[in-house]
C-alpha positions in Angstrom: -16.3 -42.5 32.8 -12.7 -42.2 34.1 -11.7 -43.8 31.0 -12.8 -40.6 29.1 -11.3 -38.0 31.4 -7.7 -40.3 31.1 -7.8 -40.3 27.2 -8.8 -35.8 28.1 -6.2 -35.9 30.3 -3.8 -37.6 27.3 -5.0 -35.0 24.7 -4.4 -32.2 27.0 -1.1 -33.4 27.3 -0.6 -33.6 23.8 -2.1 -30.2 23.1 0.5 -28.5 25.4 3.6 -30.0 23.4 3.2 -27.9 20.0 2.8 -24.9 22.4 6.3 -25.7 23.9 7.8 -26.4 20.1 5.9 -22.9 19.0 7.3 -21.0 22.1 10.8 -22.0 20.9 10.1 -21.2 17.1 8.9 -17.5 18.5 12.3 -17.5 20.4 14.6 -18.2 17.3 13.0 -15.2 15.7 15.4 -12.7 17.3 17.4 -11.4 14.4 14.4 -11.4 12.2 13.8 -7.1 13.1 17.4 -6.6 12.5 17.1 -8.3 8.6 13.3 -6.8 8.1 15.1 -3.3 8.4 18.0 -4.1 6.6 15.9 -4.9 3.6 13.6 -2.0 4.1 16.4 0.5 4.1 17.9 -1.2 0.9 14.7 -0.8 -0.9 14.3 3.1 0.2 17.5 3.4 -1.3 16.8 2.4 -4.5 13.8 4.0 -4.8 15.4 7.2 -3.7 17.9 6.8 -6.2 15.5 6.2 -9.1 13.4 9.2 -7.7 16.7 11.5 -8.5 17.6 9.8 -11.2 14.5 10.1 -13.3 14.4 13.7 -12.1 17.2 14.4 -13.1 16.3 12.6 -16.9 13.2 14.9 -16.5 15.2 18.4 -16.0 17.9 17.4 -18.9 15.0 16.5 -21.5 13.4 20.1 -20.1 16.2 21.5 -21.1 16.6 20.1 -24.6 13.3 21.3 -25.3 14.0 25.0 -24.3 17.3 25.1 -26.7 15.4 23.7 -29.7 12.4 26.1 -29.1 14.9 29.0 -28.6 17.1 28.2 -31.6 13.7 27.7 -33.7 12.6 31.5 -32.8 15.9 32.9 -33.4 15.4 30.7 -37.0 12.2 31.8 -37.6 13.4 35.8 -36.5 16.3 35.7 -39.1 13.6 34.4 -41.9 12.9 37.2 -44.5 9.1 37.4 -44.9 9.7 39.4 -48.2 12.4 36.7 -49.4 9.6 33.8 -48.6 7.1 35.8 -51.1 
C-alpha cells in the first residue's frame, strides 16, 4: 500500500512540472497585446482605405452616367421629328 501512494506521490510531482513550464510560457506572452493591436489597426486601415476608394469609383462611374444620359437628351432634343419622317 505505501508503495502506491510513493509512485502517487511521484506522479504528482511530475504533474506539477508542466504547470511550472506553462506558467513561464503565459509569462513570455507579454508583448503579444501590443502586436495583436498593431495588426488589427493595419487591417482597419486597409479596409478603410478600400471603403473610400471604391466610393469614390462608385461616385465617378455615377457621374459618367449622368453626362452620357444628359448629352443623349440634349441629342435626342436637337433631332427633327419631321426630318426623321
Amino acid at each position: 500500500m505505501n508503495r502506491g501512494v510513493l509512485s502517487w506521490v511521484r506522479l504528482s510531482h511530475l504533474d506539477s512540472e508542466p504547470a511550472i513550464r506553462s506558467a513561464a510560457l503565459v509569462r513570455s506572452d507579454d508583448g503579444s497585446v501590443t502586436a495583436f493591436v498593431a495588426l488589427l489597426l493595419v487591417a482597419m486601415l486597409v479596409l478603410m482605405g478600400l471603403v473610400i476608394d471604391g466610393g469614390s469609383a462608385i461616385n465617378a462611374q455615377q457621374s459618367a452616367l449622368d453626362e452620357a444620359q444628359q448629352a443623349a437628351r440634349a441629342g435626342a432634343g436637337a433631332l427633327s421629328v419631321d426630318a426623321l419622317r
